[in-house]
C-alpha positions in Angstrom: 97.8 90.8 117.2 99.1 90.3 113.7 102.2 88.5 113.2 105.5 90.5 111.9 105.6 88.5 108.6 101.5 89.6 108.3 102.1 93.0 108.7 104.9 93.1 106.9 103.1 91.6 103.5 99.9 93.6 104.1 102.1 97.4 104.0 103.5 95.4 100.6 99.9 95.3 99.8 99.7 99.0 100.7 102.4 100.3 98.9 102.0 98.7 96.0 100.3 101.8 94.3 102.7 104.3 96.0 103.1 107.0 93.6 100.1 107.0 92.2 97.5 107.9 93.9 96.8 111.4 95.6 97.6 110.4 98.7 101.0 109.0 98.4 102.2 112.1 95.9 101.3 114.2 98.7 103.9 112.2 100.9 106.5 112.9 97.6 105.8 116.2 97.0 106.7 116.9 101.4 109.6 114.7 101.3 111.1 116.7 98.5 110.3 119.5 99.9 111.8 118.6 103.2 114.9 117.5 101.9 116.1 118.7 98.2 118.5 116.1 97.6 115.2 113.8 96.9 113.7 113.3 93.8 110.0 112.3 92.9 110.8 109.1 90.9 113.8 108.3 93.2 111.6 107.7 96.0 109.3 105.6 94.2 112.4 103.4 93.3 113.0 103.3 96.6 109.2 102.3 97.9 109.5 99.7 94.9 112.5 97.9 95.8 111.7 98.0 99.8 108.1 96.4 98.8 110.0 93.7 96.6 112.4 92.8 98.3 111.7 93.4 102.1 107.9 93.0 101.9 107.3 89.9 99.9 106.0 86.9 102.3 107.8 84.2 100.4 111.1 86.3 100.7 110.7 86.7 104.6 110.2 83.4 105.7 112.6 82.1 103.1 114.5 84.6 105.4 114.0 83.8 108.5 114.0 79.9 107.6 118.0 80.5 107.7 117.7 81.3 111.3 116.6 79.6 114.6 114.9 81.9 116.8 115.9 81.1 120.4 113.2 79.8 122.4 113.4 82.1 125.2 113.9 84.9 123.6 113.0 88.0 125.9 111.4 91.2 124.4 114.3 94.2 124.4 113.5 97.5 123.4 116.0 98.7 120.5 117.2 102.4 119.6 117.4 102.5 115.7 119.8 106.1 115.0 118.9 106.6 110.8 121.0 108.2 108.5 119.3 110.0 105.7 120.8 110.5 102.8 118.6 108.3 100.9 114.5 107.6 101.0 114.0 105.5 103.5 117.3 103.9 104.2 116.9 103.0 108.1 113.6 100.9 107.1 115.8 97.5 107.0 116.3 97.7 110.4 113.4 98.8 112.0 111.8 95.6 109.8 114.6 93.4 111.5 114.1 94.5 114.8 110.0 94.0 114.6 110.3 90.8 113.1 112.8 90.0 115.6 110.2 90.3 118.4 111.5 93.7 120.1 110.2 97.1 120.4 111.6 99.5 118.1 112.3 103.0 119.1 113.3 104.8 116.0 115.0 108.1 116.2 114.5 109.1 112.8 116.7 111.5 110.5 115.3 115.1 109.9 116.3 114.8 106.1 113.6 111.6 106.5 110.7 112.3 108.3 108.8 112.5 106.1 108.5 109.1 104.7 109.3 107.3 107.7 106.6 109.2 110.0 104.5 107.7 106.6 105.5 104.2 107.2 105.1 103.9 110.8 101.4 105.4 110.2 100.3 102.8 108.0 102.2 100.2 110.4 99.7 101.2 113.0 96.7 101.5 110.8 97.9 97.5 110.0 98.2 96.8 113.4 97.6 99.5 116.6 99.8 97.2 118.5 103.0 96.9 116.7 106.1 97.7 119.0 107.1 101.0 117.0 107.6 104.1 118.4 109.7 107.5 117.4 111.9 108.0 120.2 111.4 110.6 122.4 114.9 111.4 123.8 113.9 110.0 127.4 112.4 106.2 127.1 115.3 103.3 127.8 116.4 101.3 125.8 118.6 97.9 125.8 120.6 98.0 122.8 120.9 100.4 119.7 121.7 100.2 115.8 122.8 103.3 114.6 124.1 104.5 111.2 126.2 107.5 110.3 130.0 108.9 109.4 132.9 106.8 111.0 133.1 110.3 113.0 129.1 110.0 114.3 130.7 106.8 115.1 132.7 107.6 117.7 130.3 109.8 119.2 127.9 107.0 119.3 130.4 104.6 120.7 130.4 106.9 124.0 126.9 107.9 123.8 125.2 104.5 123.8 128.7 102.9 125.8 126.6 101.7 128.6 123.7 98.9 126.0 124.7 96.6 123.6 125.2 98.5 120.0 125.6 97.8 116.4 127.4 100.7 114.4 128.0 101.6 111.1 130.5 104.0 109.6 131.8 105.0 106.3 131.5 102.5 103.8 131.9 102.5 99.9 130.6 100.4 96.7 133.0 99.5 93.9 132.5 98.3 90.0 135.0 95.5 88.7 134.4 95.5 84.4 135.8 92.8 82.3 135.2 95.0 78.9 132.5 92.8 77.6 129.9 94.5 79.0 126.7 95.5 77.0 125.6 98.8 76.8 122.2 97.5 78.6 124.4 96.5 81.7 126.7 99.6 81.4 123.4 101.7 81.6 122.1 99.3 84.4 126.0 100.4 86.1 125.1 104.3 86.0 122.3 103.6 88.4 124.4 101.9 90.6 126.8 105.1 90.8 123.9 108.2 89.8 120.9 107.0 91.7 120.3 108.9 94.6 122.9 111.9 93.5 125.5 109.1 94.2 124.2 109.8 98.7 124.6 105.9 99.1 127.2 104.0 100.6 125.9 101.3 98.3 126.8 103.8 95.3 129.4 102.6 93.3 132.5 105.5 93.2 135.1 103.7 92.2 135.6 101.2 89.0 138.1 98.9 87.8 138.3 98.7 84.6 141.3 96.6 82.0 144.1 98.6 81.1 143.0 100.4 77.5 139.1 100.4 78.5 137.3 103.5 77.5 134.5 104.1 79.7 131.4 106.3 78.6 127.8 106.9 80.0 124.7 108.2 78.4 123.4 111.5 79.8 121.0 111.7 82.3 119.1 114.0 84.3 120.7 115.0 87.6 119.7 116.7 91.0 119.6 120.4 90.5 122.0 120.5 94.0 124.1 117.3 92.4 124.7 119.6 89.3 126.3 122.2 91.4 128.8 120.2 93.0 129.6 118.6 89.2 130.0 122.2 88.1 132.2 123.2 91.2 134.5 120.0 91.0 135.0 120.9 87.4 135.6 124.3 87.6 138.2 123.4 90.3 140.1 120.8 88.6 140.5 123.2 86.2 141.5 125.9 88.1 144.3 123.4 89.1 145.2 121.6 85.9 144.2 118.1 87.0 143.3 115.6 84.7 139.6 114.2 83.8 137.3 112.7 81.8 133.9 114.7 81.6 130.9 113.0 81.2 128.7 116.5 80.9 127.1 115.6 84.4 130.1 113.8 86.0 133.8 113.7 86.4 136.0 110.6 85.5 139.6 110.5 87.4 142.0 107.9 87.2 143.3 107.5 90.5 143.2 104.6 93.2 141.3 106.4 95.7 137.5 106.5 96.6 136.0 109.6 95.4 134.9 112.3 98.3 133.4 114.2 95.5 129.8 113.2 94.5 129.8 114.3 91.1 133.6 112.4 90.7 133.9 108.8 89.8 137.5 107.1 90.7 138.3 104.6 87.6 141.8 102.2 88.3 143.0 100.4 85.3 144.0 96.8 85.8 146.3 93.7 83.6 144.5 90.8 85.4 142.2 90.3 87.8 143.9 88.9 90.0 145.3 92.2 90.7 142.0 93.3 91.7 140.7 90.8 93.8 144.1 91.6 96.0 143.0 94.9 96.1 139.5 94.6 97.4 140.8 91.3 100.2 143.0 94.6 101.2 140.1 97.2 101.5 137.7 94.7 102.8 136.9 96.5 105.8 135.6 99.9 104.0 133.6 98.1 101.5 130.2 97.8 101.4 129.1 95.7 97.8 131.2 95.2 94.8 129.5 95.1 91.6 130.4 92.7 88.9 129.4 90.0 86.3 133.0 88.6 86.4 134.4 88.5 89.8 133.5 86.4 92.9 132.7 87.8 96.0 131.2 87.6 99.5 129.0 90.9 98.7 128.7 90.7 95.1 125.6 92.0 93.3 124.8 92.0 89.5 125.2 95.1 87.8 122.3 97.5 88.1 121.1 96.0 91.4 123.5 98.0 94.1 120.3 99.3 94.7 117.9 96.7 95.3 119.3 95.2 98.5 118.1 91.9 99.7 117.0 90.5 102.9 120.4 89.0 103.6 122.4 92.0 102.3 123.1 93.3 105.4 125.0 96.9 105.9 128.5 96.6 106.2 127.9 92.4 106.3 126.6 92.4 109.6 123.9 89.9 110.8 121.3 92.1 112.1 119.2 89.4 112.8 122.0 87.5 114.6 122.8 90.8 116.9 119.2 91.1 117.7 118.6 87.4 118.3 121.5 87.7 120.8 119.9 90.5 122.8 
């Protein structure tokens, strides 16, 4: 049987002309058509950055070089619960728990199927015998990672209460600007809070910006479904008399909290820095990256790259690899 770190290069291999043959535009076209909050080149971004990122061999065993394997390890068999509000988003840890040496039951979101019934065909056209199977409702399993709102949460938490678990709630992505940002990297920041209709917890929705700091983005095309929750937001703020920027596709509103609107961007002026690096040690827990060319931070990622996770960027910065060596 292949090894994990083989079968993991050789669906790179595979996927490196997603998108553009027949085949694969099939896949796009059902995926979309499943779930209309996906867009074509959106989930080609998405194939990209998993094949670059997760699927490199060099970047997996630089990976797992970090980590000693235990040398008794016994085989478990994990539950992996996807969310899917973005293409693909529960592949990171069905990867983690194959290359951890378990069998991986994945019980896969509806608004996903698609693409992930994709993936785990080639995974078997690689290799018959990899330990991946969509969950059937009925098979056992030792532990489970599952991902969803903080109120899925809780159901989880009494669902799964009698195996080991790793869960993941609400979690947001903010932007920290000194002002001497190019309009290259400002452009690189709008995919950081558009791509994906803004669906990601790793989409920025809040930005700190110095006090005086006019923000503006170029125009872009948005999700049909997107654009009516920009329209309806607007309309209503309106309606009420409360304040905003408009960007013609989004809403700017200066206020401290995280957005709960998609099409709505929360922007919090600051004097110094300092004032904002005591602000995100106080909302560490419901933070998933911060974004930023001039601030340090434990889950800091360049502008532009909120969506290109790496290996070691876990979710909600928890080991996944540790949890499932642990098992």
């Amino acid at each position: 049987m292949k090894t994990p770190v083989d079968i993991w290069a050789e669906l790179g291999a595979r996927l490196s002309s997603f998108g553009q043959d027949a085949a694969s535009r099939e896949v796009i076209a059902r995926a979309c058509q499943k779930n209309d909050w996906f867009e074509p080149e959106e989930i080609v971004d998405a194939v990209r950055s998993i094949r670059e990122e997760f699927l490199s061999r060099d970047k997996i065993e630089r990976w797992l070089a970090c980590y000693e394997r235990p040398a008794t390890l016994p085989s478990r068999t994990v539950l992996v619960v996807m969310a899917g509000n973005i293409p693909l988003v529960g592949f990171f840890d069905l990867l983690c728990v194959v290359t951890a040496g378990h069998r991986c039951l994945v019980k896969m979101s509806s608004k996903d199927a698609v693409l992930m019934s994709f993936v785990i065909d080639q995974l078997k056209k690689i290799e018959p015998g990899v330990p991946v199977a969509v969950y059937d409702g009925a098979t056992p399993f030792d532990a489970a990672i599952a991902t969803g709102s903080d109120n899925a949460n809780r159901y989880f938490r009494s669902l799964y209460a009698g195996v080991r678990t790793l869960l993941r709630g609400n979690r947001h992505s903010v932007a920290v600007l000194n002002g001497r940002e190019t309009s290259g990297q400002l452009e690189a920041l709008s995919d950081d809070i558009f791509s994906y209709s803004g669906l990601g917890c790793r989409n920025v929705s809040l930005i700190f910006v110095p006090r005086g700091i006019s923000l503006r983005f170029a125009s872009r095309r948005m999700n049909p479904k997107y654009l009516n929750n920009y329209r309806q937001r607007k309309a209503l703020r309106e309606m009420c008399g409360d304040p905003f920027f408009d960007l013609g596709f989004a809403l700017l509103i200066r206020q401290s909290e995280f957005s709960q609107a998609l099409s709505e961007v929360s922007v919090v002026e600051y004097d110094d820095l300092s004032q904002v690096v005591a602000w995100l040690r106080k909302h560490d827990a419901e933070l998933q990256c911060v974004v930023s060319n001039c601030i340090d931070h434990s889950r800091r990622v360049p502008l532009g790259r909120s969506q290109q996770p790496t290996l070691s960027d876990y979710p909600d910065a928890v080991d996944v690899m540790e949890f499932l060596y642990g098992l």
